[in-house]
N, C-alpha and C positions, 0 to 999 in steps of 0.2 A: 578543275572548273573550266568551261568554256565563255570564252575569253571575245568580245567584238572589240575590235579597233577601228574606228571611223576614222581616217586619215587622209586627206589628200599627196601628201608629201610622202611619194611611196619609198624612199630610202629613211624617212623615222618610222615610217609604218612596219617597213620589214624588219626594224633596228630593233622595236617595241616587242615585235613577235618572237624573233628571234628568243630574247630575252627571257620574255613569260614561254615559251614554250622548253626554256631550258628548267624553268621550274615544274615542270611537269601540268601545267597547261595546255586547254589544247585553243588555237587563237581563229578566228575568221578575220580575214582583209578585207575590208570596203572601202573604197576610194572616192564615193558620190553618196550625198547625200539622200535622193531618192531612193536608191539602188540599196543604198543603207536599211533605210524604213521598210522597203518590201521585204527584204531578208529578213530583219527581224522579227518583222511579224509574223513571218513563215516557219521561220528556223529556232526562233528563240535563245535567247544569251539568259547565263548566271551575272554579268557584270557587263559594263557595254564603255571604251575606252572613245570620248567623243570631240574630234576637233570640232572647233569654231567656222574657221573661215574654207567650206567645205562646195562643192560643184553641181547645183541640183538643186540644192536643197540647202542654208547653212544648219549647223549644227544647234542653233537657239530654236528654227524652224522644227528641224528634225526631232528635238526632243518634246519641246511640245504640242508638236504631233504625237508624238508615241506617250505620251504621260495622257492627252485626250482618251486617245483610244487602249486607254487601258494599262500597258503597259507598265508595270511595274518596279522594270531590273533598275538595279542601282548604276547609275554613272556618272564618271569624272571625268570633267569637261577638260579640255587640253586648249592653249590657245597663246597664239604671242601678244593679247590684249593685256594689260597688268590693269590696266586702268579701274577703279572700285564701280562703275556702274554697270561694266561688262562683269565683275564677277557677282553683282547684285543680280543682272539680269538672267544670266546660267540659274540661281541659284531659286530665283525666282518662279524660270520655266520645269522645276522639278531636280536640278541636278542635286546628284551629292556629294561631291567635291569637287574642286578648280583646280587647276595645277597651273601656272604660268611659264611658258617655253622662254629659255632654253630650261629642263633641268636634268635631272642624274636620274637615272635608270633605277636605284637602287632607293630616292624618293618614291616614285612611281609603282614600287611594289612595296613598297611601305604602306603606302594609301591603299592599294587594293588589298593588302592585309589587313589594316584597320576597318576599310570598310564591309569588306566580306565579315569579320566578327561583329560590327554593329547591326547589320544588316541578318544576319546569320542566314542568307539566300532564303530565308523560306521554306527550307529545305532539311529534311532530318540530317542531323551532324554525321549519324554515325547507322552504315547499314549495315545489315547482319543478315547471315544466309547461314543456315544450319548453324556450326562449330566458325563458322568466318566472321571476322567483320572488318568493316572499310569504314575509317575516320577521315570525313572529306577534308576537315580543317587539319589535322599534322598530315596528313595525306597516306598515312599508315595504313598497312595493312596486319590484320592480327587474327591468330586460330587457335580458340581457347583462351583469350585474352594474353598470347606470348606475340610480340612483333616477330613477325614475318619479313626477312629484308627482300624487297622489292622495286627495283630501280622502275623509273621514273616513267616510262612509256607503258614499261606492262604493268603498274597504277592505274596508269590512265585506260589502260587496255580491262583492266579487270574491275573497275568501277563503271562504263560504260555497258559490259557484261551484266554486274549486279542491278543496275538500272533497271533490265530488260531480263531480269530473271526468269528462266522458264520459256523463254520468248526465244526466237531466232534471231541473228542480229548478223546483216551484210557483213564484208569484208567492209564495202563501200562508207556505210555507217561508223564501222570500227574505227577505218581512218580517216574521216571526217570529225570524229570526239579526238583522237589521239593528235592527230597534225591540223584538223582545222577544214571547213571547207573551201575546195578548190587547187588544195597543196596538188603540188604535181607528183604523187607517188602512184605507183601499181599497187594494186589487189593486193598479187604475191607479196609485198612487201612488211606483211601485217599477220604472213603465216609465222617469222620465224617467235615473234612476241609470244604467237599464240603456245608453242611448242616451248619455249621455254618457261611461260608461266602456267601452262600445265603443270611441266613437271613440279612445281616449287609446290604446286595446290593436292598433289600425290599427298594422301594419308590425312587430307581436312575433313573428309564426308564433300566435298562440295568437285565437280567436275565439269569440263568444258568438254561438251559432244560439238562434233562436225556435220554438219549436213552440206556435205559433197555440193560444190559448187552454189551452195547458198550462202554460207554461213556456219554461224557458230550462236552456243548455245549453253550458259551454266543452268547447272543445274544438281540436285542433293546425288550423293553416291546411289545406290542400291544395295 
């Protein structure tokens, strides 16, 4: 899933990321609230992780701006407020859950596993391409309905692929689903994923073609 964290406090911000992106997540950093809102309405998030007391923009601001204009994704508000009319008012502007600072990491992905199931993104659970399919919620990947074992970046590398089926897909793009926008990786850095979850996809019917300095591209065998 791709992941917004709205955080001013850039060492919990990077703390959060770090974290969800070890689940195989892929995370975007925003630090200001304005800068928040134009992103997202551009880029679009599955869940959106939303401080409070945030630079621009606060995050009571920021949400119901974006629950206005349409907006739909699910988020939970972050915030050292405990107080019950702060988590009325979150709750009030659209949020779907509160989280109160300080807490555990391992809270915080708790919630966005409960909420990603209540919510069920809006988004079909489970996508299939020829003889493959991809369970976004166990995060599994499976051909002929046997699991396929497949670590966690090229999941995210071959779900981002099935998204855009048939379609060309940057390197740029790849590592913007996989690490997030703005990570500081290279291109090359998204070739060796590609080369090893090829070979795993050897013998599905389903194949990743190259297009030389564009991109990549799944699609049915021949």
């Amino acid at each position: 899933m791709r992941i917004t964290v709205v955080e001013d406090n850039e060492a919990l911000a990077s703390a959060i990321a770090f974290r969800l992106r070890g689940s195989g997540h892929a995370v975007d950093l925003l630090y200001n609230g304005s800068s928040a809102e134009a992103f997202i309405l551009h880029e679009g998030s599955d869940l959106i992780v939303l401080d409070v007391n945030l630079p621009g923009m606060d995050g009571f601001e920021l949400l119901s701006s974006l629950r206005a204009k349409g907006v739909t994704t699910p988020v939970i508000m972050v915030t050292a407020r405990a107080d019950m009319t702060d988590r009325i008012a979150g709750l009030d502007r659209g949020a779907d859950d509160y989280l109160v600072k300080p807490f555990e990491m391992e809270e915080l992905e708790a919630r966005i596993r409960a909420l990603l199931r209540r919510q069920k993104l809006d988004l079909v659970e489970r996508e299939e391409f020829g003889r493959l399919a991809f369970d976004k919620g166990s995060r599994q990947v499976l051909i002929d309905g046997e699991v396929l074992e497949v670590p966690r970046k090229e999941a995210a590398l071959l779900e981002c692929l099935l998204d855009s089926r048939g379609r060309l897909v940057s390197k740029g793009q790849l590592i913007d689903h996989i690490y997030g926008v703005g990570a500081d990786v290279e291109d090359s850095a998204i070739e060796p994923f590609v080369s090893r979850l090829r070979a795993r996809l050897k013998g599905s019917g389903v194949v990743i073609k190259t297009a030389r300095g564009l991109g990549y591209m799944l699609v049915l065998a021949d």
